[in-house]
DOPARO-893674 format. One record per residue (C-alpha): chain; z, y, x; residue in one letter. Coordinates in steps of 0.05 Angstrom, whole numbers, m for minus. Example, Ala and Ser with C-alpha at 12.3 -4.5 7.8 and 13.67 -1.06 7.14 Angstrom:
DOPARO-893674
REC  chain       z       y       x  resn
REC      A     156     m90     246     A
REC      A     143     m21     273     S
//
This chain:
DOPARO-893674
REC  chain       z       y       x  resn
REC      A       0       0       0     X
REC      A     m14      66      24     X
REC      A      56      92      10     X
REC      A      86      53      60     X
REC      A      57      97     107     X
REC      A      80     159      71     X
REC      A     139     205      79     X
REC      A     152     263      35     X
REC      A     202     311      69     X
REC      A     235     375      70     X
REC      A     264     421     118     X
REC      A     324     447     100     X
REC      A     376     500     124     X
REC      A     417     562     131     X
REC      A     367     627     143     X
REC      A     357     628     218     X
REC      A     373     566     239     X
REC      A     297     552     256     X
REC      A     269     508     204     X
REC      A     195     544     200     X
REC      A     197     540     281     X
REC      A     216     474     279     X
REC      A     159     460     230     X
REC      A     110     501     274     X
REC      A     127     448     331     X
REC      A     118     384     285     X
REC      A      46     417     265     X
REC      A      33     432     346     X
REC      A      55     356     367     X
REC      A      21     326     307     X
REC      A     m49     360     326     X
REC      A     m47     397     255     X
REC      A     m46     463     304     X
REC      A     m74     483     367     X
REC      A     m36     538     385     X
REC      A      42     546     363     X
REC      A      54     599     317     X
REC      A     119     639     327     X
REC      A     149     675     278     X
REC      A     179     727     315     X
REC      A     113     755     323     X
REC      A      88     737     248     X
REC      A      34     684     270     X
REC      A      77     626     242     X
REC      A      26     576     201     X
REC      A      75     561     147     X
REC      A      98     628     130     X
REC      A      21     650     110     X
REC      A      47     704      58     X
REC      A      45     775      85     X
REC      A     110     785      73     X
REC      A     143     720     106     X
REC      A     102     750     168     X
REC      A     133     824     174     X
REC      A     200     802     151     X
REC      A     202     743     198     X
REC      A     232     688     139     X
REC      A     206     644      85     X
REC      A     205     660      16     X
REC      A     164     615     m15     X
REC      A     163     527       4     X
REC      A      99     522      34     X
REC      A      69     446      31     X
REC      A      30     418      92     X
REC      A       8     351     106     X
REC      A       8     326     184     X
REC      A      m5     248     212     X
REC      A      41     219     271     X
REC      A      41     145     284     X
REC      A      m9     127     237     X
REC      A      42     147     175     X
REC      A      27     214     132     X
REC      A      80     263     132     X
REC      A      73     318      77     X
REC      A     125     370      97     X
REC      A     150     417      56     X
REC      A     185     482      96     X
REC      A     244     510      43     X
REC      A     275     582      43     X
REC      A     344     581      69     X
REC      A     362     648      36     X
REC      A     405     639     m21     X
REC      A     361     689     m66     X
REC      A     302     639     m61     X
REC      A     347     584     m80     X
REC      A     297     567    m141     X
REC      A     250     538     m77     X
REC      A     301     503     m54     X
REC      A     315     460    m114     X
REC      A     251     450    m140     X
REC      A     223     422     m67     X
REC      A     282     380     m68     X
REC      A     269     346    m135     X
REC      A     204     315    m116     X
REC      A     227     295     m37     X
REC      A     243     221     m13     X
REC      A     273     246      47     X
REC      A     302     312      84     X
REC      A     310     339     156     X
REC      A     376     383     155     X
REC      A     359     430     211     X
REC      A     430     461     238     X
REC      A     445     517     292     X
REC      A     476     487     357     X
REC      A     521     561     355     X
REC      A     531     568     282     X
REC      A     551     492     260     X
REC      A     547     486     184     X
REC      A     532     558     162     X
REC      A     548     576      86     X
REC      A     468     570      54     X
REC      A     476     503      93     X
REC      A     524     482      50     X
REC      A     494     507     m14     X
REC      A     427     467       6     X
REC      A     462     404      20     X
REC      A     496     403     m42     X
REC      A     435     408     m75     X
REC      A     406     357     m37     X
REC      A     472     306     m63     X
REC      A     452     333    m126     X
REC      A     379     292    m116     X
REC      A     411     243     m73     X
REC      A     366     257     m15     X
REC      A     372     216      41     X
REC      A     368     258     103     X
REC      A     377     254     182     X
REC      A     405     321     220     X
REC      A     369     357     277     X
REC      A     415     408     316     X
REC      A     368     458     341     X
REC      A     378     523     387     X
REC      A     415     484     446     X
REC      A     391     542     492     X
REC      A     419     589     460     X
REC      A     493     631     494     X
REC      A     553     587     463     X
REC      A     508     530     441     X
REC      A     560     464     428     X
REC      A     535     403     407     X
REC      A     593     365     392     X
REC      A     629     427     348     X
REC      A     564     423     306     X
REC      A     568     345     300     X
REC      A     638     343     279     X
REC      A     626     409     232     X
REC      A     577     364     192     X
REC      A     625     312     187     X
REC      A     682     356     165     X
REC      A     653     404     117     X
REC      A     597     364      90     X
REC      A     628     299      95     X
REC      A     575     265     134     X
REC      A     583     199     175     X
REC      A     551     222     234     X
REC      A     523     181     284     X
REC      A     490     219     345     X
REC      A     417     179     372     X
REC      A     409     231     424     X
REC      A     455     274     460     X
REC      A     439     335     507     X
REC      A     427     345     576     X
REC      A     464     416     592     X
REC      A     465     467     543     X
REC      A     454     548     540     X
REC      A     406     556     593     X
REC      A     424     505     627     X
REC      A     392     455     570     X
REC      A     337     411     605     X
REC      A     329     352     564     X
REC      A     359     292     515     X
REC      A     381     221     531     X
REC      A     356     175     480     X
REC      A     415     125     462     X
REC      A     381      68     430     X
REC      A     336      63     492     X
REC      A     399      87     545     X
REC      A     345     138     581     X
REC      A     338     205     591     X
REC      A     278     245     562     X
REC      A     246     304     585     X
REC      A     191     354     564     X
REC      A     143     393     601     X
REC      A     147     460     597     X
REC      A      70     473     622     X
REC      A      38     425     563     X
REC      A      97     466     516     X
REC      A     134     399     511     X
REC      A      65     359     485     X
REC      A      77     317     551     X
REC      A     136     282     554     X
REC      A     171     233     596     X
REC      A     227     176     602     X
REC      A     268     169     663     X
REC      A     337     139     690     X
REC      A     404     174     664     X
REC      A     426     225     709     X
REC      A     490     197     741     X
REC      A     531     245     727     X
REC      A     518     233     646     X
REC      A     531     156     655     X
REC      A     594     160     629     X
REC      A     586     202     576     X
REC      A     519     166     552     X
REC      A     553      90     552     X
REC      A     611     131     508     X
REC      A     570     163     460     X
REC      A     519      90     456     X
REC      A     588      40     447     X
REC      A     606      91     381     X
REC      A     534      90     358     X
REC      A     534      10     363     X
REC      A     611      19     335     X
REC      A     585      51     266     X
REC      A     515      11     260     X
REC      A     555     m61     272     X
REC      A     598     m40     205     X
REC      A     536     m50     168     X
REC      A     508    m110     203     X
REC      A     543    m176     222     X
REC      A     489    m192     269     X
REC      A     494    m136     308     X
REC      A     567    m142     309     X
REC      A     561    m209     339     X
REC      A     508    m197     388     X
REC      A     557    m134     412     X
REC      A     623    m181     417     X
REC      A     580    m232     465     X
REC      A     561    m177     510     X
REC      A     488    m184     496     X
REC      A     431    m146     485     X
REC      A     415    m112     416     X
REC      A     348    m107     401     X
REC      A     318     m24     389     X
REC      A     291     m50     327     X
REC      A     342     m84     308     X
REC      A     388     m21     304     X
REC      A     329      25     277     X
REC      A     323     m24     220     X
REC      A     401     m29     199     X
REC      A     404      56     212     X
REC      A     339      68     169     X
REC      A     371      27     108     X
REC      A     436      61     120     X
REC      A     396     125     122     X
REC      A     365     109      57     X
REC      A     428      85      24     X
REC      A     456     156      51     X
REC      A     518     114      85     X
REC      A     502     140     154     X
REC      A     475     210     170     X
REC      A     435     204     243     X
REC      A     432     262     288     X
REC      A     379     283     342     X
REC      A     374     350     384     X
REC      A     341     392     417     X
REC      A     313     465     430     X
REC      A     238     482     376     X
REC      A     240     543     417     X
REC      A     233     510     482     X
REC      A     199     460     461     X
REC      A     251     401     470     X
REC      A     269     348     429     X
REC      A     219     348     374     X
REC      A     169     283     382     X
REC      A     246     251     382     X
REC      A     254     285     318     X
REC      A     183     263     294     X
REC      A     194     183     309     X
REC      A     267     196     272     X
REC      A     222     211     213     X
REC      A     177     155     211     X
REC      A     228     105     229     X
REC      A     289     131     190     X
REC      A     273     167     132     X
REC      A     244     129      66     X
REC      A     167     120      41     X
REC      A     165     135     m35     X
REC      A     168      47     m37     X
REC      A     235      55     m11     X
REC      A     273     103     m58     X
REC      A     291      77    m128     X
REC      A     252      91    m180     X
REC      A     249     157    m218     X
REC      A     281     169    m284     X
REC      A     243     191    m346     X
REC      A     246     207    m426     X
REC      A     202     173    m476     X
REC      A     215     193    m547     X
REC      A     213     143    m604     X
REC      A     230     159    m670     X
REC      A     260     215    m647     X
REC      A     313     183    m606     X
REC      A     309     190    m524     X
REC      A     304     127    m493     X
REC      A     313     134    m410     X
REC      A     257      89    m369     X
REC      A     241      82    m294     X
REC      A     178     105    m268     X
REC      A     158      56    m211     X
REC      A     116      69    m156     X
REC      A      56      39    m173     X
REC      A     m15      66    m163     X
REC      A     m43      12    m219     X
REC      A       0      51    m276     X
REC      A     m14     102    m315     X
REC      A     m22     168    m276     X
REC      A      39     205    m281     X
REC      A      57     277    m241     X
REC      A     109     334    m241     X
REC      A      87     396    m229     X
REC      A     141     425    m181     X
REC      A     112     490    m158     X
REC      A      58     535    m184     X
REC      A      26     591    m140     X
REC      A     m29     641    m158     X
REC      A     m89     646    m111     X
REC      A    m134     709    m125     X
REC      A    m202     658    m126     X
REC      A    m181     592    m144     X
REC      A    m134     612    m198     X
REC      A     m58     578    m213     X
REC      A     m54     528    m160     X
REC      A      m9     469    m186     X
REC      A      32     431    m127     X
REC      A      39     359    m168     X
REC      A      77     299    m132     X
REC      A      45     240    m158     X
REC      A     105     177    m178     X
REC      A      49     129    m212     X
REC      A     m16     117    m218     X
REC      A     m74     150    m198     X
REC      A     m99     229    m205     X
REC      A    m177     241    m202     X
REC      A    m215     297    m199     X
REC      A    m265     315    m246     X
REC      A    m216     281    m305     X
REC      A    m171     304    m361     X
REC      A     m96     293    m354     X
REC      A     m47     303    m413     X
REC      A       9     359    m395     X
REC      A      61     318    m430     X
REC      A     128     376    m435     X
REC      A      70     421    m479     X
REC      A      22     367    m508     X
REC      A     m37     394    m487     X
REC      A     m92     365    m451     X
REC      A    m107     400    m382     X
REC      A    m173     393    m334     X
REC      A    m169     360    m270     X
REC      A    m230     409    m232     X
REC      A    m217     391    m165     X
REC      A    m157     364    m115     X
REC      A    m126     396     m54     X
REC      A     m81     378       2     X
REC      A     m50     443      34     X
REC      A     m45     443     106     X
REC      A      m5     505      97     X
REC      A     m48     550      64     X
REC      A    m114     515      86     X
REC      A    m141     467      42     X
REC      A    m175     403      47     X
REC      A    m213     375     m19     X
REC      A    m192     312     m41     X
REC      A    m229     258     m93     X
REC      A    m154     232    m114     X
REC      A     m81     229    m107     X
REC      A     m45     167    m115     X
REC      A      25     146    m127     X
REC      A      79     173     m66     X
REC      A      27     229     m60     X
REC      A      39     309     m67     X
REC      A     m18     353     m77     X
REC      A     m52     411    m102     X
REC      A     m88     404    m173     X
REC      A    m140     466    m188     X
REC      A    m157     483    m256     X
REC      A     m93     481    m298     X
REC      A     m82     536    m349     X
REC      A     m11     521    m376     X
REC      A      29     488    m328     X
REC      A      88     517    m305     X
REC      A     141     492    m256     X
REC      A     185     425    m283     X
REC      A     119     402    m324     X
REC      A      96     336    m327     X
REC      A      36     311    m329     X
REC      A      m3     247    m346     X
REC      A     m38     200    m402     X
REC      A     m33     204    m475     X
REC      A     m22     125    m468     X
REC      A      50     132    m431     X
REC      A      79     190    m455     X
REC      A     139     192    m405     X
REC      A     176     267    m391     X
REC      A     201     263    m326     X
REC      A     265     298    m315     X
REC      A     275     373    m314     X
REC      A     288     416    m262     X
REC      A     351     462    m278     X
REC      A     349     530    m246     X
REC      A     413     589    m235     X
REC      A     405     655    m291     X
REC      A     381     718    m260     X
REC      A     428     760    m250     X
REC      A     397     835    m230     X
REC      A     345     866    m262     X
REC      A     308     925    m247     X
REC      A     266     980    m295     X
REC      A     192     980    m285     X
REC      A     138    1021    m309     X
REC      A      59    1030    m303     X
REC      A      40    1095    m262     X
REC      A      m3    1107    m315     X
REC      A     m40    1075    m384     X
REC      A     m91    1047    m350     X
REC      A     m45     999    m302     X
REC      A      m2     969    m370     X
REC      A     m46     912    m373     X
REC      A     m48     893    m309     X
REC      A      27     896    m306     X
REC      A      34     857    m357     X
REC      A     m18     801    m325     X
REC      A      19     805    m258     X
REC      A      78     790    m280     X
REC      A      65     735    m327     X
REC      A      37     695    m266     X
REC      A     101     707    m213     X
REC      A     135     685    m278     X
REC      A      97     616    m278     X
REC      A      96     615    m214     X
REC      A     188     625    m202     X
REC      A     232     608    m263     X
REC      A     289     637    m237     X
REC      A     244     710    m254     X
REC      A     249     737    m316     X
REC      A     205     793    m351     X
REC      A     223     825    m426     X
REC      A     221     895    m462     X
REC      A     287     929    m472     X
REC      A     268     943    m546     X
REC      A     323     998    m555     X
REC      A     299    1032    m491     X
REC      A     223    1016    m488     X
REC      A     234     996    m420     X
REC      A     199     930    m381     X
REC      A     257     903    m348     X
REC      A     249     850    m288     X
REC      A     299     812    m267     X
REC      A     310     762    m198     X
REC      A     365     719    m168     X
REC      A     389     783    m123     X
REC      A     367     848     m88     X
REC      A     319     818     m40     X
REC      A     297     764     m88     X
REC      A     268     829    m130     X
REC      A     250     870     m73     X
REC      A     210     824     m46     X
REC      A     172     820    m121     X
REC      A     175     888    m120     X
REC      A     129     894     m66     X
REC      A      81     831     m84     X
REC      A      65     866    m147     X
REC      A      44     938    m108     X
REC      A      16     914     m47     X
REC      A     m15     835     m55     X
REC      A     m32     853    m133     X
REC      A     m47     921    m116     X
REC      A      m4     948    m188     X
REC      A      10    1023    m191     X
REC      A      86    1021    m218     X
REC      A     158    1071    m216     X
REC      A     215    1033    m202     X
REC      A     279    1047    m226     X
REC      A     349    1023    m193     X
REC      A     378     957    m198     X
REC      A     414     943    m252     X
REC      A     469     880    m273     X
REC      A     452     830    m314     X
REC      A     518     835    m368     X
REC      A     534     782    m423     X
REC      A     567     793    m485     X
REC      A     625     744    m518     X
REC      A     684     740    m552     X
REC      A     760     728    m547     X
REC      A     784     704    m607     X
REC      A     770     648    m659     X
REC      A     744     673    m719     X
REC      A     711     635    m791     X
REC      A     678     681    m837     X
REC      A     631     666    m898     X
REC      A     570     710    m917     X
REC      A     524     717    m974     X
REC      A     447     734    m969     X
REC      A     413     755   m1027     X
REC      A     347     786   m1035     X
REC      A     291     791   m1088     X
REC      A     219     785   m1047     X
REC      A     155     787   m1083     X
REC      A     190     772   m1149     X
REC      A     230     718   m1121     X
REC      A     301     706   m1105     X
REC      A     320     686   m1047     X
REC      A     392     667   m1036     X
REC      A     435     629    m980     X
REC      A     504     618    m963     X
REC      A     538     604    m893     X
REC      A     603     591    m863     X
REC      A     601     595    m792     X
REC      A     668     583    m738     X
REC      A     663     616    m673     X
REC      A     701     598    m618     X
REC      A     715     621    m550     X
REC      A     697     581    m487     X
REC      A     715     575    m412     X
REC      A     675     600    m356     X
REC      A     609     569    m339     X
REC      A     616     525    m412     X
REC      A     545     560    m441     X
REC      A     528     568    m513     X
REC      A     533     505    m565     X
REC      A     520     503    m636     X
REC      A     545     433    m676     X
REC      A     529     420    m759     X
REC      A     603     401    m781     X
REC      A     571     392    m857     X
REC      A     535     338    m883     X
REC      A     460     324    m880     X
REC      A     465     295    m954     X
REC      A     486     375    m977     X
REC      A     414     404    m968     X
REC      A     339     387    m947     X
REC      A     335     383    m863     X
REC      A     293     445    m855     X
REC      A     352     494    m879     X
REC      A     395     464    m826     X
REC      A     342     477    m780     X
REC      A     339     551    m801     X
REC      A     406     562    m797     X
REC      A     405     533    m727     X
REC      A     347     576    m710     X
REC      A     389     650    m737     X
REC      A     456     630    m695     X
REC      A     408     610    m635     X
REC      A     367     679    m631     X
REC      A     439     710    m654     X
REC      A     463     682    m576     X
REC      A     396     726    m544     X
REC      A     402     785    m582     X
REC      A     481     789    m570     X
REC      A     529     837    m607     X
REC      A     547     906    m597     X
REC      A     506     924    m530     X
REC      A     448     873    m542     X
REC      A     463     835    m479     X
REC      A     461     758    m489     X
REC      A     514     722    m504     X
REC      A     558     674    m462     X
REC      A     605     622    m464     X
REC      A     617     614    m539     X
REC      A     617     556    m590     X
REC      A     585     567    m648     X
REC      A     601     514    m708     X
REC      A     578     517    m779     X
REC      A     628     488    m835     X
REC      A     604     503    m902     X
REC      A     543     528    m942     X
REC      A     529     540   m1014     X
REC      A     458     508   m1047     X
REC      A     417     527   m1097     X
REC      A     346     496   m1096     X
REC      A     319     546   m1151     X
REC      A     326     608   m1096     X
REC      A     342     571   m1029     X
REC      A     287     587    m975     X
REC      A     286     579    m899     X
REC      A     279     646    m887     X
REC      A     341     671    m926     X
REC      A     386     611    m899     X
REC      A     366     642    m817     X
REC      A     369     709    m844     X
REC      A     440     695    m875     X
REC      A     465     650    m808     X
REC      A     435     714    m764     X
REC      A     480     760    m805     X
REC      A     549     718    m817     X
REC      A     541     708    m735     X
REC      A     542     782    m730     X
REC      A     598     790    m776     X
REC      A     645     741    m743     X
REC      A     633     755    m679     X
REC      A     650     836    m697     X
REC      A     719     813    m721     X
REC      A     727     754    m658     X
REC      A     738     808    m606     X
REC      A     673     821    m571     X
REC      A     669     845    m500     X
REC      A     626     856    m446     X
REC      A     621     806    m389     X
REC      A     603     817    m317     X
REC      A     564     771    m259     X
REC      A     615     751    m212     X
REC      A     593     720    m148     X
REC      A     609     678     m90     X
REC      A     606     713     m30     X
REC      A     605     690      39     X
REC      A     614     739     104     X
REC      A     603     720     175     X
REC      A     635     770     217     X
REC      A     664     778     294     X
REC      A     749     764     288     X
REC      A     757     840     305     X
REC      A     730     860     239     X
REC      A     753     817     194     X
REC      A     814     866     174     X
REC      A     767     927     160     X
REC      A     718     875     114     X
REC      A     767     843      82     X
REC      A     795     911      54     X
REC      A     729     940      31     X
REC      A     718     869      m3     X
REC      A     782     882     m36     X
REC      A     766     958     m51     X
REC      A     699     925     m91     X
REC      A     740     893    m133     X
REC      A     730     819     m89     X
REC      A     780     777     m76     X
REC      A     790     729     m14     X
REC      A     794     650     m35     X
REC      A     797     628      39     X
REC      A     782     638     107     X
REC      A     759     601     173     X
REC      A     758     624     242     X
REC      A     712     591     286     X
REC      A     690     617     359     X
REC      A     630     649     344     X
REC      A     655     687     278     X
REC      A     709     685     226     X
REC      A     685     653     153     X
REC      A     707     693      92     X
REC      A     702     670      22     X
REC      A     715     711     m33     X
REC      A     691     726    m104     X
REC      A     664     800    m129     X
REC      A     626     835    m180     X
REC      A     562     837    m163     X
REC      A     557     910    m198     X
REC      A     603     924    m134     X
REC      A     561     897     m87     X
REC      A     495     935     m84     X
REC      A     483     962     m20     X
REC      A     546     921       9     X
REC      A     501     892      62     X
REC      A     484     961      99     X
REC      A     556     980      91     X
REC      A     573     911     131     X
REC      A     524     921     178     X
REC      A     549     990     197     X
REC      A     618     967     199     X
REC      A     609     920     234     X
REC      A     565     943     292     X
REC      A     501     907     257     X
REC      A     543     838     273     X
REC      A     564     818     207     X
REC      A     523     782     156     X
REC      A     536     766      78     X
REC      A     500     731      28     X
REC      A     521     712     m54     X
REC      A     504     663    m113     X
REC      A     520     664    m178     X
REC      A     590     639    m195     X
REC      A     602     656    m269     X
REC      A     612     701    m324     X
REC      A     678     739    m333     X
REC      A     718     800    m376     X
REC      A     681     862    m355     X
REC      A     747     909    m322     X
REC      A     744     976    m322     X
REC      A     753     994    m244     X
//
């Protein structure tokens, strides 16, 4: 099968700790690239957009497809900043495998953390690659045992360094007990095997008895062939590590320098030999609906079944049109056909097939099982679709993604740029669900909103400069909820006479109060046998446009149960439209009398900053209204985790920076809703 020789992977990590460099050398080694790309001087293959290039990270999770030992490795290169977090998650959905790249300096930085968890989330199976070992107060160890303590990780080292800082000349390969090196002249293409410097003996037979230590508690062969004092096989340990790999018991660990181009090919043969072909990975989970009930099936990976795709990422190209990234879990995808897009029952045009070597395609007849790829000619598909015959109507999971959180105002310079506004905006809406776009309809104002300030600056300037839109910007603005404090059960009447006809409806509804990150539920309490099904319906549909259009400011609301407990029936002047009419209004009623207030984005906040400031940052935290859940000092910088408003929190990062002598860093996510305070 052609699978076997597949590996679908991801690079993930904190911002900075080099995962698009690291990608750049994979693409150089693999002969996908002639030249390396840096991107410190914005020639870096995978960040293509203009913007990746002059701000020097990765915004969007560019797919590229590269060949080493005979096995296909489609890469996918993830944002590590935590306001593209959206590219993140939906890369990680449709990956067998991940590379967790780490800083040698920085160990397990916060947006590490984040990714990781999101990776559990998936149940990725992943090896570790500890990059920058040249860099000033590079530690290997610290890092290993900071993955094993804060991500609880059973790490086993393959490869340990040769010096460090810039002193760091090379890795010794444990499995084979010799050290490697990489010339510098051929930028580390060239490499070479040779006998363990003596003074690294010792430290090398350490490091190899605890690898064989924490492989032999998987395998009772190896354990005996370790207790006779003979020799274990190198494929006999690669196998036992790749299934403990793939079972995610054992997390391996390589390292190495992208920037000096050390430690990479290691990296490379790690992948192939450690990390799962979609054969390996159990099979994914779907929904077919029959008789209305959900019934959960696995989706096996089998290119003789019915084709069946997700769509995990759409992106607009100016020529070709919406480009859909698919990852293929059965069957076969041909171009030239028609597909069924299953989530919106409509049948889509297959017009022709693309693998992306970054941003440079190559035209493809089809895409089987275990494959990703690019599908040109879809209309409707948006991200979390799936796609596939009318025959095997399965819906694949969905992919869940955070609430924005900021918006900004945004208007057309003048009449003749509303429409395409309006155009532009609809496709970076297909193209990131975590941006939203509505009209404020007491204000008249278009209001965008994003994950966090750069999220929507960087938007901002796709909409002026790559779709060339005239626009004024306003400010940023919070994102504020609306709920209530009380529990409160109130009855209402509707009656009106329309076109000669009465129409009459009457509703008890309870609303209740809940905790912090619970959402919005609605639950019948009365029974179906009262009324016909389509007035339930109705008065489902008035309480659930009731939650969007909120209650005394028009913000949505949060966190509150909704139940209904009674209604009157008469089926000479019911109607659906008075029953949602009357549910609308007794929701508005209630939640008048339940105590409504306004609630406020709070947010996780992480700061990085030299021990010296930590005093002065953690009292302007606390003068924004934060406050400090813990902190960790470490030798490079002290860890501070707290929880603000993010209304407090605009321009907090310059104010770091300038308090800190440009050393200190910060980055947020959304935590939860809470009681608006008046500070």
């Amino acid at each position: 099968m052609i699978s076997e020789k597949t590996r679908n992977i991801g690079i993930i990590a904190h911002i900075d700790a080099g995962k698009t460099t690291t990608t750049e050398r994979i693409l150089f080694y693999t002969g996908e690239n002639h030249r390396i790309g840096e991107v410190d001087n914005g020639e870096a293959t995978m960040d293509w957009m203009e913007q990746e290039q002059d701000r020097g990270i990765t915004i969007t999770s560019a797919a590229t497809t590269c060949y080493w030992r005979d096995t296909q490795i489609n890469i996918i290169d993830t944002p590590g900043h935590v306001d593209f977090t959206a590219e993140v998650e939906r890369s990680l959905r449709v990956l067998d495998g991940a590379v967790g790249v780490f800083c040698a300096v920085g160990g397990v930085e916060p947006q590490s953390e984040t990714v990781w968890r999101q990776a559990n989330t998936y149940n990725v199976p992943r090896i570790a690659f500890i990059n920058k070992m040249d860099r000033l107060g590079a530690d290997f160890y610290a890092a290993v045992e900071d993955i094993r303590t804060k991500l609880k990780e059973e790490t086993v080292p393959l490869f340990i360094p040769v010096g460090k800082e810039s002193h760091f000349e090379g890795v010794i390969d444990l499995l084979k007990m010799k050290m490697v090196t990489f010339d510098p002249e051929t930028s580390g293409y060239e490499y070479s095997y040779s006998d363990i410097p003596a003074d690294m003996q010792d430290e090398a037979q350490k490091w190899r008895e605890k690898l064989l230590d924490s492989v032999s508690s998987y395998s009772d062969e190896i354990t005996e062939l370790y207790f006779a004092g003979e020799d274990i096989p190198v494929q006999m340990i690669l196998d036992v590590l790749r299934k403990c790999t793939i079972e995610r018991q054992l997390l391996p660990v390589f390292c190495g320098s992208s920037l000096k181009d050390i430690g990479v090919q290691c990296l490379l043969d790690g992948i192939v030999d450690l990390l799962p072909s979609p054969d390996d990975i159990p099979p994914a989970s779907g929904i077919v609906i029959k008789k209305d009930k959900e019934e959960e099936v696995q989706v096996k990976n089998d290119p003789k079944a019915p084709p069946l795709a997700l769509v995990f990422k759409i992106q607009y190209d100016r020529e070709a049109g919406p480009l859909a990234f698919v990852r293929v879990y059965s069957g076969v995808l041909k171009k030239s056909s028609a597909i069924l897009n299953i989530s919106k029952k409509k049948r889509e045009r297959i017009n022709r097939l693309l693998r992306m070597h970054s941003n440079r395609p190559e035209e493809l007849q089809e895409l089987q099982a275990g494959d990703i790829g690019v599908i040109v000619g879809f209309k409707l598909a948006q991200t979390g679709d799936t796609i596939g015959s009318e025959g095997a109507q399965i819906l694949l999971e969905k992919m869940s993604f955070p609430v924005p959180v900021i918006s900004i105002a945004i208007e057309p310079a003048n009449a003749s740029e509303q429409e395409k506004l309006k155009k532009t905006l609809e496709i970076l809406s297909l193209e990131d669900p975590t941006f939203t776009y509505k009209d404020n309809e007491e204000t008249g104002q278009l209001i965008i909103s994003g994950m966090g300030e750069l999220h929507l600056d960087v938007l901002v300037t796709r909409i002026t400069k790559e779709f060339k839109v005239n626009c004024n910007i306003g400010k940023p603005q919070v994102t504020y909820r609306e709920s209530i404090t009380s529990t409160v059960e109130k009855s209402f009447t509707f009656s009106k006479v329309l076109a000669g006809k009465e129409n009459s409806a009457t509703v008890t509804l309870r609303l209740t109060p809940q905790a912090a990150k619970s959402g919005n539920s609605y639950e019948n309490l009365v029974s179906s046998k009262v009324m016909p099904p389509e007035f339930f319906d109705a008065i489902e549909r008035g309480v659930q446009n009731s939650f969007r259009s909120g209650i005394k400011y028009g913000y949505e609301v949060c966190d509150m149960k909704v139940e209904l407990t009674d209604v009157k029936y008469n089926e000479l002047t019911a109607t659906e439209f008075a029953y949602e009419a009357c549910a609308a209004m007794c929701f508005d009623a209630a939640a008048q009398e339940a105590g409504p207030v306004l609630m406020e984005p709070i947010m996780d906040v992480t700061l990085i900053v030299p021990s010296q400031y930590v005093g002065d940052t953690i009292s302007s935290l606390t003068q924004r209204g934060g406050i400090v859940s813990s902190m960790e000092s470490r030798p490079s910088a002290d860890h501070i985790n707290a929880q603000a408003p993010l209304s407090h929190l605009f321009g907090y990062s310059t104010a770091l920076r300038s308090s800190t002598q440009g050393r200190g860093t910060f980055s947020m996510e959304f935590s939860h809703y809470a009681q608006k305070l008046d500070r």
